[in-house]
N, C-alpha and C positions, 0 to 999 in steps of 0.2 A: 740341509737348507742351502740350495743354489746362490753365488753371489747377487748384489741388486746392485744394478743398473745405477739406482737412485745414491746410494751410498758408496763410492768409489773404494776401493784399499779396504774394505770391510769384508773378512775372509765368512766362514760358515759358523763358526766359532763366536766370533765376535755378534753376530747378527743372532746367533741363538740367545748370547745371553743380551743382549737389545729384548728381544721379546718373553723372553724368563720374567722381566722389567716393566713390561708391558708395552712395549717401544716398538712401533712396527715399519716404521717408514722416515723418510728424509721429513717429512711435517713434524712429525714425533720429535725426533733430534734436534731441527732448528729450531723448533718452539721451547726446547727446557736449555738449549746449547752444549757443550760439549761436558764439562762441570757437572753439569744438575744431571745431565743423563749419566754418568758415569758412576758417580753417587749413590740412583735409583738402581742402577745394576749392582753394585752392591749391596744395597738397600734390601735386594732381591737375595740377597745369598750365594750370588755368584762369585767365584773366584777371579777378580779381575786385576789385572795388573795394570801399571800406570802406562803398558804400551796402549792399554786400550784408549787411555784417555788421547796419548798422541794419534791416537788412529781415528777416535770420533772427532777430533778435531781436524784431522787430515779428510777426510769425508766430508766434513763440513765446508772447507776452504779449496778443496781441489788440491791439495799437498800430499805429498808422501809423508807417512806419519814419521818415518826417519830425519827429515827438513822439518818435522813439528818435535821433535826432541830435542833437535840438535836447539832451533831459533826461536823456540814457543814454549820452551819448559819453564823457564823460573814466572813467566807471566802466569801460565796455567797452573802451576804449582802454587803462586800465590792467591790464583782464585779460588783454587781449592780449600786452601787454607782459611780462604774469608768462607767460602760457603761450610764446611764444617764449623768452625767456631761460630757460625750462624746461628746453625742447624741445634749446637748446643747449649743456648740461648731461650 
């Protein structure tokens, strides 16, 4: 799976397990946000690590998901947090 255009810093890898997910495009991703998509990729079964989360959020903002680790983790970290204890609710 060739990179897209649509999703910036989003290698083959990463957009495979997007659509393992059922995620196929930057509408897909904006519409559940970086969180809820990362989630559904695990959700799926996919082995995904939390770079993935800095990458669909780098994808989403036009960032390098390294400047989304470094300046966006403890906020994404803690919506992950609210969306799993949601999730288990």
């Amino acid at each position: 799976m060739p990179p897209s255009p649509d999703l910036p810093g989003l290698g083959p890898k990463s957009l495979a397990m997007l659509a393992a997910a059922g995620l196929h495009g930057r509408a897909d991703l904006e519409k559940l946000g970086s969180v809820r998509a990362y989630l559904r990729v695990q959700a799926a079964g996919q082995n995904a690590s939390r770079n993935l989360l800095w990458a669909l959020e780098g994808a989403l903002t036009g960032q390098d998901w390294r400047v989304i680790a470094r300046e966006e983790r403890s906020r994404l970290l803690i919506e992950l947090d609210a969306a799993q204890e949601a999730a288990r609710r």
